[in-house]
N, C-alpha and C positions, 0 to 999 in steps of 0.2 A: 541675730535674733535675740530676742529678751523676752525673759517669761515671768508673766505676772500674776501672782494671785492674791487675790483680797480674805480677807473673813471678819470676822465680828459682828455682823450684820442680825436682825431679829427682831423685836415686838419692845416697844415701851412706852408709856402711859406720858402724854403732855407732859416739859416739864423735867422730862427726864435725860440721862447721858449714855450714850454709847460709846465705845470707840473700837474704829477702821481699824486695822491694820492691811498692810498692800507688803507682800513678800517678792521682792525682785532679784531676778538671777544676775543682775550683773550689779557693781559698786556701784554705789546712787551718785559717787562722785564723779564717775564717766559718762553719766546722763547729763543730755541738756537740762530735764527738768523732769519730775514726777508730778501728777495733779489726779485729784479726785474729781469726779464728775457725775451728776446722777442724771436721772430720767426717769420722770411718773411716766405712768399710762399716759400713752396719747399722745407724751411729749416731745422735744428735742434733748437731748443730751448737752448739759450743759456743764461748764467747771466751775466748780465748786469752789477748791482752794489748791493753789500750786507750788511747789516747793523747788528751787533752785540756786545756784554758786550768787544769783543777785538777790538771793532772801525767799519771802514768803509774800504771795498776794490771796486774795481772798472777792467773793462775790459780792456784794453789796446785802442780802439778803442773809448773811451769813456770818458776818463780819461781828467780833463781838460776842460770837455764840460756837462758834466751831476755832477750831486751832491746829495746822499741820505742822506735824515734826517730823523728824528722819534719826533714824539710828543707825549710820553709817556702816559700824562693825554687825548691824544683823543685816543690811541691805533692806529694812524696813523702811515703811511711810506709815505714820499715823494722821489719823484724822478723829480727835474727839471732838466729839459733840455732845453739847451743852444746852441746857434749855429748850430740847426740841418739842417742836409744835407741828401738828397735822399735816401742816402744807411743807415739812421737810421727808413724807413718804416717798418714798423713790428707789431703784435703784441705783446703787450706790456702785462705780464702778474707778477703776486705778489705771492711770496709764503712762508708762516711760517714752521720755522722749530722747531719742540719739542725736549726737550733735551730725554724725554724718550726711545726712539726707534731711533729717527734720520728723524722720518717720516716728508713730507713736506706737505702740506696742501695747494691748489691751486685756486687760484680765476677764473673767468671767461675771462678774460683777456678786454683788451682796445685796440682799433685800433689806431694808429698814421701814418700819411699818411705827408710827409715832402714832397712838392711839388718845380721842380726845375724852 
């Protein structure tokens, strides 16, 4: 089991930055991978940007504007965001992946509301 939870999530005007934090119980170096993932209303749950031993990848819609990092000695993932715009409102949610099975492991998510 791994337990994850997110925070820094809340309200900012076009334009502006936030940053994710994702708090994991186990060393993010015994993870396959950590990835942020969001979902509006309505939507699919999609990832964001991913962080793992072969780097960092990222969505295409995103790419340029957000940035994931990990700080090892806190078991953290960050996710800043930069220049956000309306259509990045979402739930914003974190998820460790184990290498054993593949299974992912889900936090409760953060809301981010990017007002225009």
């Amino acid at each position: 089991q791994v337990q994850v939870m997110e925070s820094g999530g809340g309200l900012v005007q076009a334009g502006g930055s936030l940053r994710l934090s994702c708090d994991v119980s186990r060393n993010i170096t015994s993870l396959n991978a950590v990835g942020w993932y969001r979902q509006a209303p309505g939507g699919q749950r999609d990832l964001v940007a991913r962080v793992s031993s072969s780097g960092t990848d990222y969505d295409e819609s995103v790419n340029g504007r957000f940035t994931i990092s990990s700080d090892n000695t806190r078991n953290t993932v960050y996710l800043q965001m930069n220049s956000l715009k309306p259509e990045d409102t979402a739930v914003y949610f974190c998820a460790a992946r184990i290498h054993y099975d593949g299974r992912l492991f889900w936090g409760q998510g953060t809301q981010v509301t990017v007002a225009s």
